[in-house]
C-alpha positions as CSV (number, residue, x, y, z in Angstrom):
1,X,134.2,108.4,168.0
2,X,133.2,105.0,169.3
3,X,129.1,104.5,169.3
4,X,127.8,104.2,173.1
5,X,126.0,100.9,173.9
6,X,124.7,100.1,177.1
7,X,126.8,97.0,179.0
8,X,123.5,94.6,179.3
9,X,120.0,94.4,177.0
10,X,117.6,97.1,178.3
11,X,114.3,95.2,179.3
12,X,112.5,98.4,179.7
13,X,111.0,101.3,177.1
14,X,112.4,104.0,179.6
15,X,115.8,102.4,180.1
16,X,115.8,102.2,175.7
17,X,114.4,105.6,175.2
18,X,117.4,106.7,177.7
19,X,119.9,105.2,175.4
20,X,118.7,106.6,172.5
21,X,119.1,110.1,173.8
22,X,122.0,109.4,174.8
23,X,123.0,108.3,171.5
24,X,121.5,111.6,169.6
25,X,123.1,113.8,172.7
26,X,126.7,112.1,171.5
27,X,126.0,112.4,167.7
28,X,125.2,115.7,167.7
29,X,128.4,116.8,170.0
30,X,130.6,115.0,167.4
31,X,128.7,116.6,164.1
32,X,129.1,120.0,165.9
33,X,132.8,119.7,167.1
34,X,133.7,117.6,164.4
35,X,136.8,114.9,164.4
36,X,140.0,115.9,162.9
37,X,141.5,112.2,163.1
38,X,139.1,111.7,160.3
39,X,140.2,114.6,157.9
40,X,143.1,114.7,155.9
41,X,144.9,118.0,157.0
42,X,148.1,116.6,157.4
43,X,150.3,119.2,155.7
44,X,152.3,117.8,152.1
45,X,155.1,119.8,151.1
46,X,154.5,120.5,147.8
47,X,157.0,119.2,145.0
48,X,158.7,121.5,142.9
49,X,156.6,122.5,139.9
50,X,153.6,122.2,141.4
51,X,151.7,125.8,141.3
52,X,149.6,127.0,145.2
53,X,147.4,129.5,144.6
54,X,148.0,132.5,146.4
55,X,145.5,133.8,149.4
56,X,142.8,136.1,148.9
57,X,144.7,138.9,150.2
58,X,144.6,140.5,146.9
59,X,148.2,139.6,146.2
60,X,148.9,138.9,142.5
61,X,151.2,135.4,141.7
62,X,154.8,135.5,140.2
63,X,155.0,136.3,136.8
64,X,155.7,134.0,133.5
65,X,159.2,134.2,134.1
66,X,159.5,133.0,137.6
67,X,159.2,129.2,138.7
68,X,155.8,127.6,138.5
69,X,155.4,127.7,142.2
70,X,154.0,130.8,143.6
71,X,154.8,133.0,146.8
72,X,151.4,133.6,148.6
73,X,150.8,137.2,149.8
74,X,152.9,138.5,152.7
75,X,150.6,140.2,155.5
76,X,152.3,143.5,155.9
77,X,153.5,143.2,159.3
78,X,154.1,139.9,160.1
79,X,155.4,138.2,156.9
80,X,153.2,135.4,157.3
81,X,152.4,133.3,153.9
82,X,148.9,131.5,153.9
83,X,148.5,129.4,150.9
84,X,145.0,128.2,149.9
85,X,144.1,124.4,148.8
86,X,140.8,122.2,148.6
87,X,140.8,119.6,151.0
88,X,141.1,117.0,149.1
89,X,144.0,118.1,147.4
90,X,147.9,118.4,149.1
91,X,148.5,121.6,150.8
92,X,151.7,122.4,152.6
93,X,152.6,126.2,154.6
94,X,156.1,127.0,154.8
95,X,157.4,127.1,158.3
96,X,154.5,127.7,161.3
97,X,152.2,129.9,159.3
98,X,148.4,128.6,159.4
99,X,147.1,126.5,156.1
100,X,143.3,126.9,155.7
101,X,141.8,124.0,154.4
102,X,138.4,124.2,152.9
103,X,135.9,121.0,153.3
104,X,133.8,120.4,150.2
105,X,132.8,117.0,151.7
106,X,129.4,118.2,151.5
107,X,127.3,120.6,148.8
108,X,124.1,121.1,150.5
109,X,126.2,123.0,153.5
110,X,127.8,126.3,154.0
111,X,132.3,125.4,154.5
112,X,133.5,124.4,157.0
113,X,137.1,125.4,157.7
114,X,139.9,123.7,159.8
115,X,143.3,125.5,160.5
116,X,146.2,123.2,161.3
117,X,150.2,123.6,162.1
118,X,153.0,122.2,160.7
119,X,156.2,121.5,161.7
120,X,159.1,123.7,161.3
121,X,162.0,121.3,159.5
122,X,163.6,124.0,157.3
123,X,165.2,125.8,160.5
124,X,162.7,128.6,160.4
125,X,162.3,131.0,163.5
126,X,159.4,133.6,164.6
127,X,156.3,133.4,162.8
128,X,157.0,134.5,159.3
129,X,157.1,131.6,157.9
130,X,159.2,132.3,155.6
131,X,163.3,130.8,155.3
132,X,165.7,133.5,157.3
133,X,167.4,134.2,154.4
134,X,164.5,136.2,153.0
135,X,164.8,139.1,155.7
136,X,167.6,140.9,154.1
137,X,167.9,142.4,150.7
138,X,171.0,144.0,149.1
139,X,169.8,145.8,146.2
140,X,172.4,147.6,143.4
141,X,171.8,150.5,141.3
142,X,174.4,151.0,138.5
143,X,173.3,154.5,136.9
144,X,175.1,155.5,133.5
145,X,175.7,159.0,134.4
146,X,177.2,159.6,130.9
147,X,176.0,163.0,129.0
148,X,172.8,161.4,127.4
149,X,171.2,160.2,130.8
150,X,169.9,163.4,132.5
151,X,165.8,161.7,130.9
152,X,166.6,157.7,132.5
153,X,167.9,159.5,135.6
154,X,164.6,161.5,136.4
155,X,162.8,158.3,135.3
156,X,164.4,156.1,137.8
157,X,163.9,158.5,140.8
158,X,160.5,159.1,139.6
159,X,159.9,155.1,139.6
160,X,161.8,154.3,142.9
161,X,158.6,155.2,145.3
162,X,156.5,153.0,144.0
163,X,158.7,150.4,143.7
164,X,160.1,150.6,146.9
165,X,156.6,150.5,148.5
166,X,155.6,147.2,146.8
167,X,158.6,145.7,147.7
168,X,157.7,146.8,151.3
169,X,154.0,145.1,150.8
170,X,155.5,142.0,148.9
171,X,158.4,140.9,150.8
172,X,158.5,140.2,154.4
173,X,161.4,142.6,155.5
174,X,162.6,146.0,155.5
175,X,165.9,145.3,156.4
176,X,167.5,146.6,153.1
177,X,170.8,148.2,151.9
178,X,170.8,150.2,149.0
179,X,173.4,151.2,147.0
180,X,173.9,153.4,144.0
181,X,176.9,153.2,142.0
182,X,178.0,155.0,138.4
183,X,179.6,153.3,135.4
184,X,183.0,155.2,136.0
185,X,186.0,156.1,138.3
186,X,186.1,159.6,137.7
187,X,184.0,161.9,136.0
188,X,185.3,164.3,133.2
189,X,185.8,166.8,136.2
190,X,189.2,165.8,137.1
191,X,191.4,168.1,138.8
192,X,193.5,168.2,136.0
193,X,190.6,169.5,134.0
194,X,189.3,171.8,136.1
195,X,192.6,173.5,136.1
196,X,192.5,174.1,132.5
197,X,189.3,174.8,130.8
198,X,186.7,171.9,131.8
199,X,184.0,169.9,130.1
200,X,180.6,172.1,129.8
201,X,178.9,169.0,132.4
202,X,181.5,170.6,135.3
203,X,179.4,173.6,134.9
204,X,183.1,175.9,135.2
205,X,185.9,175.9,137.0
206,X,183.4,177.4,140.1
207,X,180.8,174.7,139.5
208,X,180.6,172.4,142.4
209,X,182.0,169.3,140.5
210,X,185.4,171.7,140.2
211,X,185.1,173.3,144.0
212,X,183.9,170.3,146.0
213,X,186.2,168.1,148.4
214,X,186.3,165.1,147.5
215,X,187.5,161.6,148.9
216,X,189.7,158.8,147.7
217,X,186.3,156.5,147.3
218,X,184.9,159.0,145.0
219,X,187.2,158.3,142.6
220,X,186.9,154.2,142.6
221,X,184.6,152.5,139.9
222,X,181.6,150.8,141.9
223,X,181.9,152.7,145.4
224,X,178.8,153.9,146.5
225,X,178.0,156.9,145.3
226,X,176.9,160.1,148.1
227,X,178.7,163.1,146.0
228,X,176.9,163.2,143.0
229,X,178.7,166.1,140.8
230,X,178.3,167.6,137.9
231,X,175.1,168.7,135.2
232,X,172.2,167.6,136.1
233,X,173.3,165.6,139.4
234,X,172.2,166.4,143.1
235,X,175.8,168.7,143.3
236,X,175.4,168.1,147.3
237,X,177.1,165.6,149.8
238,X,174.3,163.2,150.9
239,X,174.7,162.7,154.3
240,X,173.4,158.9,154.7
241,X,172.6,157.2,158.3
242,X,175.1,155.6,159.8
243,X,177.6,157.1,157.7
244,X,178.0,154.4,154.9
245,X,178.2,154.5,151.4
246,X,174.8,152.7,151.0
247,X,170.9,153.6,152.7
248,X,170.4,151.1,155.1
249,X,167.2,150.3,157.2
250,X,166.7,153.0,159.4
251,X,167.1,155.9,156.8
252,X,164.4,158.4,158.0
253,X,163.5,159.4,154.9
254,X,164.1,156.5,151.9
255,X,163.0,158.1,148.9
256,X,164.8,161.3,149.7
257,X,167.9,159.2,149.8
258,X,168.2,157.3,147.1
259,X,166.9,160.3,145.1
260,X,170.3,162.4,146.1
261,X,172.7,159.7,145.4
262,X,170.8,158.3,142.4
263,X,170.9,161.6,140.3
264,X,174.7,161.0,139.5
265,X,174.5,163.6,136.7
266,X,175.8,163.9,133.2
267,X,179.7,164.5,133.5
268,X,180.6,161.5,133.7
269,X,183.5,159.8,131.5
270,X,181.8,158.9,128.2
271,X,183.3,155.1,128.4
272,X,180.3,153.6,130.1
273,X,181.1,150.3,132.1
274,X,178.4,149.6,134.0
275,X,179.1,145.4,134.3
276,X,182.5,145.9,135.5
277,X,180.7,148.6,138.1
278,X,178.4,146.0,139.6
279,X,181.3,142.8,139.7
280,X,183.4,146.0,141.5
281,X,180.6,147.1,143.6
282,X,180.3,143.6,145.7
283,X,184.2,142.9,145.1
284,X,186.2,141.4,148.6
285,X,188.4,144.1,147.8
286,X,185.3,146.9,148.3
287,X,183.0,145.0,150.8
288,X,186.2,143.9,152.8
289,X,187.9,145.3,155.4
290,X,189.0,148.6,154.6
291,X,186.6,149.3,151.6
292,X,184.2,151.9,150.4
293,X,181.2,149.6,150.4
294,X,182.2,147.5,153.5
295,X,180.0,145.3,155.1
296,X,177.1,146.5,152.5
297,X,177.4,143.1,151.4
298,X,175.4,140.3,153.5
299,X,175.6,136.1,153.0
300,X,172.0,135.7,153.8
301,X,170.5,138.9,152.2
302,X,169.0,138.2,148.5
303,X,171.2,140.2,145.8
304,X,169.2,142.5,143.4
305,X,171.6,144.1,140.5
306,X,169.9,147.0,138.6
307,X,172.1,148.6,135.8
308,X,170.8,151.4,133.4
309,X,172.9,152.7,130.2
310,X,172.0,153.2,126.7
311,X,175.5,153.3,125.1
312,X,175.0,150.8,122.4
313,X,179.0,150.3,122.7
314,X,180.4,147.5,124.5
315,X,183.1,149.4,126.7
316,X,183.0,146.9,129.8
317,X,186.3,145.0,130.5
318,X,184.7,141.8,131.4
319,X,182.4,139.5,129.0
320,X,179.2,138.5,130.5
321,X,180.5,135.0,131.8
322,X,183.3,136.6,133.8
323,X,180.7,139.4,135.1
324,X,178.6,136.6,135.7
325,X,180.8,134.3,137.6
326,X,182.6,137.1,139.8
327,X,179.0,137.7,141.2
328,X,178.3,134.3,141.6
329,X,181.5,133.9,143.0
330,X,180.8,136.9,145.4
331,X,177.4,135.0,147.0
332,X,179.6,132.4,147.6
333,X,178.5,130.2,144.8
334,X,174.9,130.1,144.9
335,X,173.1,130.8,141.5
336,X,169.3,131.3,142.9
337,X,169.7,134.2,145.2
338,X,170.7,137.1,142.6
339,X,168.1,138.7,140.5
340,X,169.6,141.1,137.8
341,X,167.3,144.0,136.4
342,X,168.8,145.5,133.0
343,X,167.6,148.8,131.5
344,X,169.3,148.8,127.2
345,X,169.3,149.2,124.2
346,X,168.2,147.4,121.2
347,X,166.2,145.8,119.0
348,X,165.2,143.1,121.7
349,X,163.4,145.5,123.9
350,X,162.6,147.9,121.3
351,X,165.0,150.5,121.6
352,X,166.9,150.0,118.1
353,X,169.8,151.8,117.4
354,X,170.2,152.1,113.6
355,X,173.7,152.6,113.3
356,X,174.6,149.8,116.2
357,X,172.8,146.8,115.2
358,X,174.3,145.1,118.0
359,X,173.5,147.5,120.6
360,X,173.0,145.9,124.2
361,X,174.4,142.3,122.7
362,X,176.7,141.6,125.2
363,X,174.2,142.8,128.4
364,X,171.3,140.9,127.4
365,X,173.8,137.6,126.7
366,X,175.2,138.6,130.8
367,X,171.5,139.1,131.9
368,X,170.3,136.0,130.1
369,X,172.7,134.3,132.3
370,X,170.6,134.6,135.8
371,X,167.3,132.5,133.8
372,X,164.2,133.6,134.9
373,X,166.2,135.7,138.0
374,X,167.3,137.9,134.9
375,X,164.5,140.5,133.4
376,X,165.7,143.3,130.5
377,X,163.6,146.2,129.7
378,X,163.6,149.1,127.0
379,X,165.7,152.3,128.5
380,X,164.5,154.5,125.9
381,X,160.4,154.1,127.9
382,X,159.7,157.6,129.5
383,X,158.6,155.3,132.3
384,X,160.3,153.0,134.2
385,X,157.3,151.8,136.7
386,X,155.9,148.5,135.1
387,X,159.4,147.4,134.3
388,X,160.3,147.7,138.4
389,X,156.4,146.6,139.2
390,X,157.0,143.5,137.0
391,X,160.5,142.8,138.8
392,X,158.8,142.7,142.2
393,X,157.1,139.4,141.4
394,X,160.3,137.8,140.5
395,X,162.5,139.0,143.7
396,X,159.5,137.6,145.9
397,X,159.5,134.4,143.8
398,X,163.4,134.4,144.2
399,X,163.3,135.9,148.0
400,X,160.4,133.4,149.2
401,X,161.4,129.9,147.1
402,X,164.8,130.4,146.5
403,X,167.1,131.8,149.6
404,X,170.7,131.3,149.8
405,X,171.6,128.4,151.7
């Protein structure tokens, strides 16, 4: 602010004191409103590598794993990201959210805190502040529904609450699909075996795997799975919303969804292929026209692939590259917007099988794959609920600095 001056010398004490309270009058507006052209709030964008703390909403940051930048805490509600910097230090806000900068100009005074806007570049709409392509997610359950499962079965449905409801509080969407799929085409309870004398997991010829009707999608490796049949599984049709093989959105009751299709049961066949289910689940020849899964698929949504199995064989068809690069191939090239979760065996996670040395080999190579977007965990844990708590941080991470394009 310019300093005021009279136009002429002032000859008298009255005309001097006058300009001196006008002086103080204009000082102490400008100290009390303060002048932003003299603060540095322009917003930086922050190069990649460089770590923002999170806000004090009581978020925690991305784990080890993820990239070195962190996704600040998402306001339930309105998906905004605030990220918190001294003054005197770069600060950047993705999209139109508020940045809070803090003034430590001066010790001997409480803060004093400015809030600026940026500008939008990224193509960002609404207020989130966050890229578009983090308001859908397409998560993936492949469940092992082999005769050993029935214990990681009730641990997954058991886990899926809570992690569903931190993924609500984390990420700025609810617009999911959620799919469960088992790791065969058809179970032991053929019709051809229930004809003769079936497998103990049909529970007899007047069990509901033998009596139920069943559709051609049923029977195809990586469908969705709503007719769970069999020991141990739901032995009910699941009636989803909208009729799909997937939950979607506007499920009016989540966790008693996913729990129906998710407990696939024990009968299924004992050749466990639960890579090949996931490259089949998000095939063109499933999510296309005509398929069991179509349309569960989305271009903008971020992938999540969960698979579960503790056979320590290796009974899937593809190696982990060509699992790898069908998915890949299936988001349309782009490597950053698929997180894989893999529940295994072995000595790496501490489930050692003594008479398979190499158990879970080939799915920790094909989860190794996806970097820090790929996280293995023991299936042989009781509890699954700090594996899928410590996945949250890195589907944020992934969701917030790292949507498809």
């Amino acid at each position: 602010m310019d300093r005021l001056s009279a136009p002429g010398l002032l000859s008298s004490a009255g005309a001097r004191a006058r300009s001196r309270a006008a002086l103080l009058c204009a000082l102490t507006f400008a100290l009390a409103c303060g002048d932003s052209t003299d603060r540095d709030t322009e917003a930086a964008t922050l190069p990649t590598g460089i770590d923002s703390s999170p806000s004090s909403s009581g978020t925690d940051s991305a784990g080890s794993e993820g990239p070195s930048t962190t996704a600040g805490g998402a306001t339930e509600g309105t998906g905004g990201v605030t990220t918190s910097a001294s003054a005197t230090e770069p600060a950047t806000s993705s999209g139109t959210a508020p940045l809070t900068t803090t003034d430590d100009s001066d010790a001997s005074t409480s803060s004093t805190t400015q809030t600026t806007q940026t500008t939008d570049t990224t193509g960002n709409t609404g207020n989130t502040g966050l890229p578009d392509g983090c308001q859908q997610v397409d998560f993936v359950f492949a469940i092992d529904n082999s005769v050993s499962m029935e214990g990681e079965q009730a641990a997954l449905t058991a886990a899926f609450p809570q992690f569903i409801d931190t993924i609500k509080n984390e990420l700025p969407t609810d617009d999911y699909h959620i799919m469960v799929v088992d790791t065969d085409a058809e179970t032991r309870c053929t019709p051809a075996a229930c004809a003769g004398v079936p497998h103990e997991t049909c529970e007899g010829k007047q069990g509901y795997a033998c009596t139920a009707d069943f559709t051609d999608c049923d029977t195809v490796r990586g469908a969705g799975v709503i007719q769970p049949a069999g020991a141990f599984a739901s032995n009910q049709l699941c009636e989803l919303y909208a009729g799909n093989r997937y939950i979607v959105q506007d499920e009016p009751n989540l966790v008693d969804a996913f729990t129906c299709v998710a407990t696939v049961g024990t009968a299924g066949d004992p050749s466990e292929r639960p890579m090949d289910a996931l490259v089949e689940s998000i095939s063109p020849a499933l999510v296309g026209p005509g398929g069991c899964n179509l349309d569960f698929l989305r271009d903008d949504a971020i992938l999540v692939l969960t698979f579960i199995s503790d056979d320590p064989n290796v009974e899937d068809l593809n190696s982990a590259q060509q699992a790898y690069d069908q998915i890949i191939a299936a988001k349309g090239g782009d490597t950053d917007s698929t997180v894989v979760l893999g529940l295994i065996p072995g000595e790496t996670v501490g489930c050692p099988n003594g008479n398979k040395p190499n158990a879970g080999k080939h799915w920790e190579e094909f989860i190794g794959l996806f970097g820090e977007r790929g996280i293995m965990g023991p299936v042989c844990d009781e509890d699954f609920n700090q594996f899928f708590q410590n996945a949250v941080d890195i589907i944020a991470e992934t969701c917030t600095l790292n949507p498809p394009e």
